[in-house]
VOSETI-595092 format. One line per field, with one value per residue (C-alpha): residue number from 1; x, y, z. Coordinates in steps of 0.02 Angstrom, whole numbers, plus 50000, padded with zeros to 5 digits. Layout:
<rs>
i	(NUM, ...)
east	(X, ...)
north	(Y, ...)
up	(Z, ...)
</rs>
This chain:
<rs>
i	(1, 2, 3, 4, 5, 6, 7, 8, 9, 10, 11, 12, 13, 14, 15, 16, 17, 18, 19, 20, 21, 22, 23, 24, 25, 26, 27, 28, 29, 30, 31, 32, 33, 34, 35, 36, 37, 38, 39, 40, 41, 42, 43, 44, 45, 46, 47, 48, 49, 50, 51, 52, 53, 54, 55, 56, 57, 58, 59, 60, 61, 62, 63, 64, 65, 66, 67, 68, 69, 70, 71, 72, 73, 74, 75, 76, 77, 78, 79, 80, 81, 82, 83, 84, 85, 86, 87, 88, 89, 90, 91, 92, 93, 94, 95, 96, 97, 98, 99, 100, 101, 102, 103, 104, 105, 106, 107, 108, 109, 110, 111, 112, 113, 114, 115, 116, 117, 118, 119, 120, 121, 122, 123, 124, 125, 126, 127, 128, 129, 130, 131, 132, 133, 134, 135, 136, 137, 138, 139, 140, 141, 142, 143, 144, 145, 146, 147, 148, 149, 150, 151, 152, 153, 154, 155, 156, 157, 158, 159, 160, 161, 162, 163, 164, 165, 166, 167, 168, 169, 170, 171, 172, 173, 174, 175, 176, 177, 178, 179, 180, 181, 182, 183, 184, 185, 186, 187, 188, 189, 190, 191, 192, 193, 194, 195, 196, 197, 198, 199, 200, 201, 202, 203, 204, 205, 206, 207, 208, 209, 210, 211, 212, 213, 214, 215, 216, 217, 218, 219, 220, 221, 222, 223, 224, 225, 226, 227, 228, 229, 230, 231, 232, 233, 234, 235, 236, 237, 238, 239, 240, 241, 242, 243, 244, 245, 246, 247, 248, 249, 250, 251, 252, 253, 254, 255, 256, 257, 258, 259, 260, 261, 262, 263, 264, 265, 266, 267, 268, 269, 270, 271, 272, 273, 274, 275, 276, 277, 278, 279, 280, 281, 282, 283, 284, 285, 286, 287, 288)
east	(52112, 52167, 52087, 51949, 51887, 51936, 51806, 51670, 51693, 51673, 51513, 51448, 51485, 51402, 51241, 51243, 51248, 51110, 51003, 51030, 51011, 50825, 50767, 50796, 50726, 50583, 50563, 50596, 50442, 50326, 50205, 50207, 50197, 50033, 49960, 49983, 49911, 49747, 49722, 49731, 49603, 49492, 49548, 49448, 49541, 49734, 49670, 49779, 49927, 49900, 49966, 50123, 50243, 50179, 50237, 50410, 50460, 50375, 50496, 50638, 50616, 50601, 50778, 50882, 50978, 51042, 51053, 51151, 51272, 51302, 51480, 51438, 51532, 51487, 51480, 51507, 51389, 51252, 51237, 51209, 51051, 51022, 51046, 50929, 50772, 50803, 50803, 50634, 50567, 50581, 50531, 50378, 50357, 50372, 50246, 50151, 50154, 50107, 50200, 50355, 50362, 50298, 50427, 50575, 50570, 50599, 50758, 50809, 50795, 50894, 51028, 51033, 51067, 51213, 51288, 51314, 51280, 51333, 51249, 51253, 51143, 51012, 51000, 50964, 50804, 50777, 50605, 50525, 50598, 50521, 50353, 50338, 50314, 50131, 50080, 50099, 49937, 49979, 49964, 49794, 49819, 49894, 49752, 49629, 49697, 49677, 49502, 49416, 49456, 49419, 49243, 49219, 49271, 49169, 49033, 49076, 49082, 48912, 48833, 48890, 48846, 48668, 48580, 48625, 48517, 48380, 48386, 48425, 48550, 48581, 48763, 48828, 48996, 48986, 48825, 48711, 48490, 48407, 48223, 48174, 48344, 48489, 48651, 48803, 48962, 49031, 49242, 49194, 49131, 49283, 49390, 49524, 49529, 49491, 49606, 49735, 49721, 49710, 49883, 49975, 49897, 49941, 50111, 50078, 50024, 50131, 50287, 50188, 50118, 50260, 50450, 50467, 50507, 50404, 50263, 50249, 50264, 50133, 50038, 50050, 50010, 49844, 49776, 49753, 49641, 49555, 49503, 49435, 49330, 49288, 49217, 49131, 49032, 48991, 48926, 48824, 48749, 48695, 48590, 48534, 48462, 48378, 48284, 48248, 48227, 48228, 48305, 48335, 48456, 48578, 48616, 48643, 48701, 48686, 48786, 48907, 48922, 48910, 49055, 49147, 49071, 49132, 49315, 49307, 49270, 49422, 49513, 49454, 49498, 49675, 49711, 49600, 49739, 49877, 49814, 49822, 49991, 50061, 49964, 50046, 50207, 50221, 50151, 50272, 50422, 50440, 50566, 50603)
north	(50738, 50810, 50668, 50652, 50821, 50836, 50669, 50765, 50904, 50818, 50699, 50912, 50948, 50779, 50826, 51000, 50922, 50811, 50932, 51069, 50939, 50890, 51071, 51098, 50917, 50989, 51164, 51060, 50941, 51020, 51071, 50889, 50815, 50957, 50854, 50699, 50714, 50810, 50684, 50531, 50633, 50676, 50518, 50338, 50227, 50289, 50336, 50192, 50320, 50390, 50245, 50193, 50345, 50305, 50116, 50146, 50248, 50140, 50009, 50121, 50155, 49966, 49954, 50082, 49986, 49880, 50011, 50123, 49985, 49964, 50036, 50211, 50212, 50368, 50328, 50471, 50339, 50412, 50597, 50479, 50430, 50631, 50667, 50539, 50587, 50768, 50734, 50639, 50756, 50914, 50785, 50738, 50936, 50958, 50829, 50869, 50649, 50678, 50491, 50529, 50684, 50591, 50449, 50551, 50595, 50415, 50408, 50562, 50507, 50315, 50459, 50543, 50395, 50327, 50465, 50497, 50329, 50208, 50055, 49956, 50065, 50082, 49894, 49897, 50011, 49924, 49854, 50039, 50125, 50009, 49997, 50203, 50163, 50098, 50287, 50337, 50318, 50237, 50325, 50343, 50257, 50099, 50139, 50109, 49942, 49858, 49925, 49892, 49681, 49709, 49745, 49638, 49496, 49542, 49528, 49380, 49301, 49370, 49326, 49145, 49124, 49222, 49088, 48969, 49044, 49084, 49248, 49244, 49363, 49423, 49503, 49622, 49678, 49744, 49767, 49630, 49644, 49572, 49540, 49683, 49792, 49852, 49835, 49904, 49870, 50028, 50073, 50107, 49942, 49852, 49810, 49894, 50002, 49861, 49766, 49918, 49944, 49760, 49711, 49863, 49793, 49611, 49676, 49763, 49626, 49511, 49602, 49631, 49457, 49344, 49321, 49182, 49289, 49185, 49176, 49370, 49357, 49214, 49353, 49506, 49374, 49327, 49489, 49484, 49343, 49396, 49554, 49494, 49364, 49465, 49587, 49452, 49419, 49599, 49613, 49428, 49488, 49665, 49569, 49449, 49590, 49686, 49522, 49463, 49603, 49791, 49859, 50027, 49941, 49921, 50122, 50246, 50212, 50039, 49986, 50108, 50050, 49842, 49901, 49906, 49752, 49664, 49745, 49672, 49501, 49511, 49560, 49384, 49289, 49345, 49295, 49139, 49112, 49150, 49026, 48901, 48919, 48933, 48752, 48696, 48759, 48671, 48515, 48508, 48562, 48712, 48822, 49022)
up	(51171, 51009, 50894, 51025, 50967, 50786, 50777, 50894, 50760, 50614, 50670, 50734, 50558, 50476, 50592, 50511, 50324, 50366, 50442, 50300, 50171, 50248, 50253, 50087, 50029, 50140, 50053, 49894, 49901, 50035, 49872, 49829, 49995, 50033, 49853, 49921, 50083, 50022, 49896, 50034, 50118, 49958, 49891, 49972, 49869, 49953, 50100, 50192, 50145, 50322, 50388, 50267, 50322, 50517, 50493, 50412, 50561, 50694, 50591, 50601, 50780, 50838, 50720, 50804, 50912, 50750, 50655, 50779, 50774, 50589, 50531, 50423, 50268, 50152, 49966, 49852, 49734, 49844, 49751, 49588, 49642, 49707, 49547, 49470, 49597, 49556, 49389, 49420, 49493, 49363, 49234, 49338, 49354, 49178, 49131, 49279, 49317, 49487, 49514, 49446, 49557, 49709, 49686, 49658, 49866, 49893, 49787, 49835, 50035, 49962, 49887, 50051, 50151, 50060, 50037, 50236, 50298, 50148, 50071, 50187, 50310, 50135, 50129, 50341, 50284, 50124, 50208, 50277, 50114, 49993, 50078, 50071, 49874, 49954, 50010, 49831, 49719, 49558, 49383, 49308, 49170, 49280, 49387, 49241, 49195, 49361, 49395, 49242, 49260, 49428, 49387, 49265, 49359, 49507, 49386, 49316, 49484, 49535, 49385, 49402, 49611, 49607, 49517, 49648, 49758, 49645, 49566, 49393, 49308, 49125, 49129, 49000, 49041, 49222, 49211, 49282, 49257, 49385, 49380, 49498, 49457, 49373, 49458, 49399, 49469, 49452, 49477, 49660, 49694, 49603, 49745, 49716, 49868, 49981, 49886, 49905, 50092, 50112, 50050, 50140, 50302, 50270, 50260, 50399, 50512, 50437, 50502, 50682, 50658, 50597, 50601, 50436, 50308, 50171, 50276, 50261, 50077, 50053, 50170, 50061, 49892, 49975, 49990, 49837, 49803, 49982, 49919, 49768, 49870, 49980, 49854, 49760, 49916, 49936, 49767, 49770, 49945, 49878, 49738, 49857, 49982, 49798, 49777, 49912, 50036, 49973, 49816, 49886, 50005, 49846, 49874, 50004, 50184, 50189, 50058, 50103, 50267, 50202, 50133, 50277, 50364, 50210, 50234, 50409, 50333, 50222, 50389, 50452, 50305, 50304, 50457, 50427, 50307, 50407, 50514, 50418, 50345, 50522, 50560, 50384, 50415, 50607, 50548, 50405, 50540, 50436, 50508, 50504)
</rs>
């Protein structure tokens, strides 16, 4: 009875660490965490970082009969990496790198978790901890980098497929003359937030979807070239429609809302793809 409720004391007492140690992680980052959440609303191209926090604990939820069963074994190693996202975080505050600040919760929550629950519980949530990194908008300057080829080789695609179909193009840069218009394709229409949103749902659906493990990965690679496709089309259809039909379509709601037609598309392609890795995979006795 004795050692029965010396252990109910301490686990009362472990409970009490943990939930002092999230109010003040809480209190600590709830000016960040306000940040991030207006700019996924202001923000189109993160606004799939509604979804990321929702999926790691939908993740963590359909886990918690494994990892209610894993043995806890609390590593003092654990306020190391406390340390290091603190440290992230006044440097991020210092610099005012919006990233560095943002990231630093996620270290600080990998800290927390090995230091009451040990490494081997961190490496059970490896999957829902990593993919929070996707509700996180990357640095401007990264940003910057990947949109800027993005356009260009929308353009270049464009550029290449329109006079196929009769409508001749002079390209300079990412912006393409057509005989009735000028069409720019501007940061908006580079892809990069379909291209975004795309790969956190193909790892999305590839975890809901599939149970090979490589199969998910070849998944969340594809997006990639998907989105780009998928984009190209959107672009080569809006200069089709401004020759052929109605230049004013190239602006306003309708190419707002093609833009989302051509999302669906890229919807269908992936799991097009999917499809036809599964076929592969069976016909080549492929296993998990």
């Amino acid at each position: 009875m004795t050692a029965r409720r010396e252990h109910g004391l301490a686990n009362l007492l472990q409970y009490w660490q943990i939930l002092i140690l999230a109010a003040l992680t809480l209190w600590l980052y709830w000016p960040t965490l306000v940040r991030l959440v207006q700019q996924w609303g202001s923000d189109q191209n993160f606004s799939h970082g509604y979804f990321v926090p929702l999926f790691s604990a939908f993740v963590i939820w359909q886990d918690r009969a494994r990892l209610a069963g894993i043995q806890r074994r609390p590593s003092w190693t654990g306020l190391a990496l406390l340390v290091a996202g603190l440290s992230l975080l006044i440097v991020g505050q210092l610099g005012a790198e919006l990233f560095l600040s943002r990231s630093s919760l996620l270290i600080v929550l990998a800290g927390s978790v090995v230091l009451f629950g040990g490494w081997s519980l961190l490496r059970a949530l490896l999957f829902p901890w990593a993919f929070l990194f996707l509700m996180i908008p990357i640095p401007a300057i990264i940003f910057n980098q990947i949109t800027f080829p993005l356009q260009i080789l929308a353009s270049q695609v464009a550029a290449a497929t329109l006079p196929l179909f009769g409508v001749p193009v002079l390209r300079q840069g990412n912006v393409m003359t057509l005989a009735s218009q000028v069409l720019q394709v501007a940061e908006a229409c580079s892809g990069i937030r379909s291209l975004m949103s795309l790969v956190t749902l193909a790892i999305i659906y590839g975890y809901l979807m599939e149970r090979r493990l490589w199969i998910r990965y070849v998944l969340a690679l594809a997006a990639v070239p998907v989105a780009v496709a998928a984009n190209s089309f959107r672009i080569i259809s809006t200069g089709l429609m401004v020759e052929y039909w109605d230049p004013d379509k190239a602006e306003g709601y309708f190419h707002t809302s093609w833009g989302w037609i051509v999302f669906v598309i890229s919807l269908l392609m992936l799991y097009a793809v999917h499809a036809v890795i599964r076929r592969i995979a069976s016909q080549s006795g492929g296993g998990a």
